[in-house]
N, C-alpha and C positions, 0 to 999 in steps of 0.2 A: 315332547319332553327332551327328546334327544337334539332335537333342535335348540333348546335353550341350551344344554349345558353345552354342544357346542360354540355354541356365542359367549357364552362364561368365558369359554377354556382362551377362546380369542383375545378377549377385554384382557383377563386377567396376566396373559403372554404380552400384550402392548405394555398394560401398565407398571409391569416387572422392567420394563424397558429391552429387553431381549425382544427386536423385532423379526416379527413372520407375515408372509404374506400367503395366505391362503393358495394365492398364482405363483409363487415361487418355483416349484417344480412345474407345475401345470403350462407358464408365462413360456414362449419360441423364442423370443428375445429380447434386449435391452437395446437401444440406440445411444450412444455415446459421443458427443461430439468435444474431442481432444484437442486442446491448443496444435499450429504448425509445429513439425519436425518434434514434438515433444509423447507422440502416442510410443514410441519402444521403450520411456520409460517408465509409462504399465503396464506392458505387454504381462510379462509374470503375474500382475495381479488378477490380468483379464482372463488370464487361463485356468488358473487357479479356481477363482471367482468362477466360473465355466461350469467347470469337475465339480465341486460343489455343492451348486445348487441346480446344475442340471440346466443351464440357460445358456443360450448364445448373444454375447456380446455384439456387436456392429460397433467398430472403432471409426469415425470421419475425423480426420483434422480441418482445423477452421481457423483464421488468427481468434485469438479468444476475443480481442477487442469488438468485432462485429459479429458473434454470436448470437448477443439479443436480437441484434434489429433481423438477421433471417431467423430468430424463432418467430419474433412477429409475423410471420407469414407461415413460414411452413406448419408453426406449433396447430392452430386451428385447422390446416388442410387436411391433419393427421399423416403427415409426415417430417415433424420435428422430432428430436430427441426427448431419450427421457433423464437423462443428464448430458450437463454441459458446463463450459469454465466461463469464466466472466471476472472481470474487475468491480474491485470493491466499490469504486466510485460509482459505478452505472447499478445498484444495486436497490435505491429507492424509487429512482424511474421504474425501472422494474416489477417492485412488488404494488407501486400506485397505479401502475396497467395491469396488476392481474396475472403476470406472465411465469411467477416463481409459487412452489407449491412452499410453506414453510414445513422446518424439519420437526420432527420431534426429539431429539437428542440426548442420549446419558448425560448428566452433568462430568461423569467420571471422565465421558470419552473429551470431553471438550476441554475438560484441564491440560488433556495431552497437548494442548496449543495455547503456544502466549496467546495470554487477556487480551492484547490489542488486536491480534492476527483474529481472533472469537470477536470481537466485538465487530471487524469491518462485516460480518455478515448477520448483523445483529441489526432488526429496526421493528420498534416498538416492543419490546421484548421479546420477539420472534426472535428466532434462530433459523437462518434461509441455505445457510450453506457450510462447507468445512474447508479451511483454509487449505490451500497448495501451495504455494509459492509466497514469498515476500520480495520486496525492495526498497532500499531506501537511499537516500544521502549519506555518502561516507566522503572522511580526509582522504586524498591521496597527494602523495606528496615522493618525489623524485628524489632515490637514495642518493645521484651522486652527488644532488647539491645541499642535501640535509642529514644527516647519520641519521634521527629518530625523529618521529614526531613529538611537535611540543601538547602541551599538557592542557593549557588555557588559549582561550581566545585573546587575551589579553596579551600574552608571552607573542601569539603568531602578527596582533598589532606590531609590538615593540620590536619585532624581527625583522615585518614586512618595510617597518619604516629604515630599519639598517640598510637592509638590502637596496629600500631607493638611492640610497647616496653611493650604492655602487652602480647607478641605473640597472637594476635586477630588480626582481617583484618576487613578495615573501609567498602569502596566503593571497588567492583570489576565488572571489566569491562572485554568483549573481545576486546579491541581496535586496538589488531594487526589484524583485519579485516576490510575492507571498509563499511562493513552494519553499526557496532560500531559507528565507528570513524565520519563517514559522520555525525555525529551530531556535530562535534567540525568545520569538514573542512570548508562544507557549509556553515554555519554562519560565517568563518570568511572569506572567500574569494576563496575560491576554487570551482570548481564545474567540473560536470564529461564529460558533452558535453556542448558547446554552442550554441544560439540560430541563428537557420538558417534564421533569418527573414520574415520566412512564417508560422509563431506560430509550427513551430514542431523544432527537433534538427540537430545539423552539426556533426555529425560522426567525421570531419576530425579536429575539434575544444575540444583538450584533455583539460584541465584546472584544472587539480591532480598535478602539480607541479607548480602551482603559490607561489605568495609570501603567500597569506593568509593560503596557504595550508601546506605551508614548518612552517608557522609560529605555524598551531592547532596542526601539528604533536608534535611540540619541545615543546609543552605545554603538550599533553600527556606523553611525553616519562620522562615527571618528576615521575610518576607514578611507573614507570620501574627502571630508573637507580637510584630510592630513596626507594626500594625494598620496595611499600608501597604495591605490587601485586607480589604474591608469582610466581615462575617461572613456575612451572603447566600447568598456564594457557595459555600460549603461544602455538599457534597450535592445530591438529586438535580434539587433545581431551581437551581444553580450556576451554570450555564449560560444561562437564560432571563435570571438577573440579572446576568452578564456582559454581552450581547447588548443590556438593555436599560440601562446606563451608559453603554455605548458611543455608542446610538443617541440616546441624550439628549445626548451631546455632554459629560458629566461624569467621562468617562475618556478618555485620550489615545492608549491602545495596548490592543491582545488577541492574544494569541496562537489564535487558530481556524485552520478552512481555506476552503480557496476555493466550500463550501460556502452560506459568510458570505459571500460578496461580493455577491451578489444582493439580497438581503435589508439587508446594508446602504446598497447605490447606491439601494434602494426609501425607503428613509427620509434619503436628502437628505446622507448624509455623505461629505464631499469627502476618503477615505481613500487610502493608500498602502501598497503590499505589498514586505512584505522578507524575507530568511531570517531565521529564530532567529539572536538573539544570541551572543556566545561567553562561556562559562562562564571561574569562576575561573581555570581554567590556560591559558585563550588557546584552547580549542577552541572548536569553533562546537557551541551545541545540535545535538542528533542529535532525530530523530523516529521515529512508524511510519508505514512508507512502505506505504501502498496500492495495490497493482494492480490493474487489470483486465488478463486475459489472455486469448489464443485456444488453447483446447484441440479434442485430437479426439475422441471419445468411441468409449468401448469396440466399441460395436455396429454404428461406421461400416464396412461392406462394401467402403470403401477407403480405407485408413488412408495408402499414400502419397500418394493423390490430395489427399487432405484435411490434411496435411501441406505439400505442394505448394502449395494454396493456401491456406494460414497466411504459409508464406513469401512468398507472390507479394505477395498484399494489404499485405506491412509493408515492400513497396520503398521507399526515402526519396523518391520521388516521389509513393507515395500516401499514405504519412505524414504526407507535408504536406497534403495534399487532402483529409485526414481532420481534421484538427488545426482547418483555417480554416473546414470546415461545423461541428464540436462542440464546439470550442475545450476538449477535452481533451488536457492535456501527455501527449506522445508520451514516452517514455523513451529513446529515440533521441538518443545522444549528438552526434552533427551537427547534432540541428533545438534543440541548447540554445544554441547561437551562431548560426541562423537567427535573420536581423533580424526577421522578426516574432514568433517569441518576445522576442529578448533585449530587444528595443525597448519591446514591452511591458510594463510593469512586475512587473503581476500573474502573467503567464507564466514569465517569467520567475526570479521569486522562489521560485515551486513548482518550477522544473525545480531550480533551484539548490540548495534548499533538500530536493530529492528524490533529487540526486546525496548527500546528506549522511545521508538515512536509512536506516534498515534496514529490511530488509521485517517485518512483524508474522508469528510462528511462525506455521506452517500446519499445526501436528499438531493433532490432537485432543483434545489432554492442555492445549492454552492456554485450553479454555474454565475448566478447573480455578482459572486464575492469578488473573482479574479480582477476583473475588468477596476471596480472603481479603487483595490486595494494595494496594486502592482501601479497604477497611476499616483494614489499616494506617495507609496514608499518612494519612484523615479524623485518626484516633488520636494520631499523632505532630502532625502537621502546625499542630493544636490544642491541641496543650501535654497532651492526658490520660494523654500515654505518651510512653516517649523512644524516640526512630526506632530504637534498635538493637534494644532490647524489642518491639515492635510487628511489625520484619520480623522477627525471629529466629520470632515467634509464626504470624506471614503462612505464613512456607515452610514451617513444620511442617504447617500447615491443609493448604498446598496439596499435601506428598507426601503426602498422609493422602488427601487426595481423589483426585489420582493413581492410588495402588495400587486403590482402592475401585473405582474406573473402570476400571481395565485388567484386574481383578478380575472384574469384571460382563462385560466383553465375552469372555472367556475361554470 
């Protein structure tokens, strides 16, 4: 008897949503593997988290990018972690190996985080992990040669084309790549999988050559064949000759991320961060929106405890204590009106411009997408092909590579 109503009292503590773990008190420790250089801004939580619940912590840092592939090994040695950080992208390989325990999650706690920052750790209506960090594509644009940033895409055409006839350069984009571009497609109708009607995606559902899509193209490629973007930039060193117009002080604005701010404060440019502009029909650019997230991995020995402290560590009190040692944007909709974000410019531009993105697909089947859709766009974008030719030609590549791939893993 006493046996049962213990088990009641268990059920009825999970399904309240208030989680306990029977090993909570009883569990020696938690293994935690923490992105580089970024574990002192949990320290607080970890100690806290400690007193608590009576547990010791093991902090490792790791870059988060190669996380998964050494759980893949240490996780079944039994000596993997029982939380660790990971990219959204890498998050469907992930749970189609096996390697991530999925969470059980308060709806309440998950509001705390923009929808889209919840959704990168979302697949098949699983909930696998809680957002930590964001990033995305933001304007940046050089105060001494612009007062403010402009408004429209259209306004930074019309500018960039002034600026040619002084041999100067307005707005420079990489848009002959899908990362770019997806800020013109997505808003106006295109999109890169569609929805399988079980909250995750259809692989088998391309939608890079819709009408919306054929339409954002031919509005970029005004940029091109009205040589308001020097031909440099085309291809795969497109970039390095962005980054260096910029830092010469011979272009006014780039659309990068915050990846570039360093690198540009390094060379002396007195720049200013803003969201993408809004497109012809009065939308703001969209982006892909980057996560970092905390997952718990399959092989943890206590999956409530280490859920427990996923939640504990993302209270809006250590969010911020995190935010001011690493100064990566929290996706936590409360700290995007926190005065030291909004105050900041730079912060602030990415939070706002991160409530605006979508997360980048996390199946397996997007590695397929880059390749045939970045050789489109090059194609069109350069007059060799007309954008609806080009993609119509993209998506066939890409369900050809698709099936081939789902094919092989069979």
């Amino acid at each position: 008897m006493k046996k049962n109503i213990l088990t009641a009292l268990i059920f009825s503590t999970l399904a309240g949503g208030q989680l306990f773990s029977l090993s909570a008190h009883g569990a020696q420790q938690l293994n935690v593997w923490e992105d580089i250089k970024k574990s002192p801004g949990i320290k607080d939580a970890v100690s806290d988290f400690e007193k608590q619940y009576n547990v010791k912590v093991n902090v490792q840092e790791m870059p988060y990018a190669q996380q998964l592939e050494k759980l893949r090994l240490d996780g079944p040695a039994g000596i993997g972690p029982d939380v660790l950080v990971i990219p959204n992208d890498q998050l469907g390989g992930a749970v189609v190996q096996g390697l991530l325990a999925p969470l059980n999650l308060d709806q309440k706690k998950l509001d705390a985080f923009t929808p889209a920052s919840v959704r990168a750790f979302n697949m098949d209506n699983a909930q696998y992990g809680l957002p930590k960090a964001v990033e995305t594509l933001v304007l940046i644009y050089n105060k001494d040669l612009i007062d403010k940033p402009l408004n429209t895409l259209q306004e930074w055409f019309d500018y960039s084309k002034k600026q040619r006839e002084q041999d100067k350069y307005g707005l420079l984009a990489k848009f002959d790549q899908i990362y770019y571009s997806w800020g013109a497609i997505g808003p106006m109708g295109g999109y890169i999988f569609g929805d399988n009607g079980k909250g995750g995606l259809n692989a088998q559902d391309v939608g890079l050559n819709k009408p919306g899509a054929v339409e954002a193209v031919t509005f970029l490629k005004k940029f091109y064949s009205e040589k308001v973007f020097p031909a440099g930039i085309v291809g795969d060193n497109g970039l390095n000759a962005i980054d260096s117009l910029f830092t010469e002080k011979k272009a006014a604005a780039v659309i990068n991320g915050p990846w570039a701010f360093q690198p540009y404060e390094a060379a002396g440019i007195n720049f200013g961060v803003a969201p993408l502009p809004l497109l012809p029909d009065g939308k703001p650019m969209s982006s892909f929106l980057g996560v970092k997230g905390y997952v718990v991995s399959t092989w943890s020995k206590d999956k409530a405890l280490s859920q427990q402290f996923i939640e504990f560590i993302n209270q809006p009190q250590y969010v911020k204590t995190r935010y001011i040692s690493t100064r990566e944007i929290p996706p936590m909709t409360a700290m995007i009106d926190e005065p030291m974000i909004k105050n900041d410019e730079k912060a602030s531009a990415v939070a706002v411009q991160s409530a605006r993105a979508t997360p980048m697909p996390g199946i397996p089947e997007m590695g397929e997408v880059w390749g045939p859709t970045n050789a489109a766009l090059e194609l069109s974008l350069t007059g060799k092909q007309e954008p609806k030719a080009a993609l119509d030609s993209a998506e066939k590549q890409i369900k050809m590579q698709i099936e081939a791939m789902q094919a092989s893993n069979q």
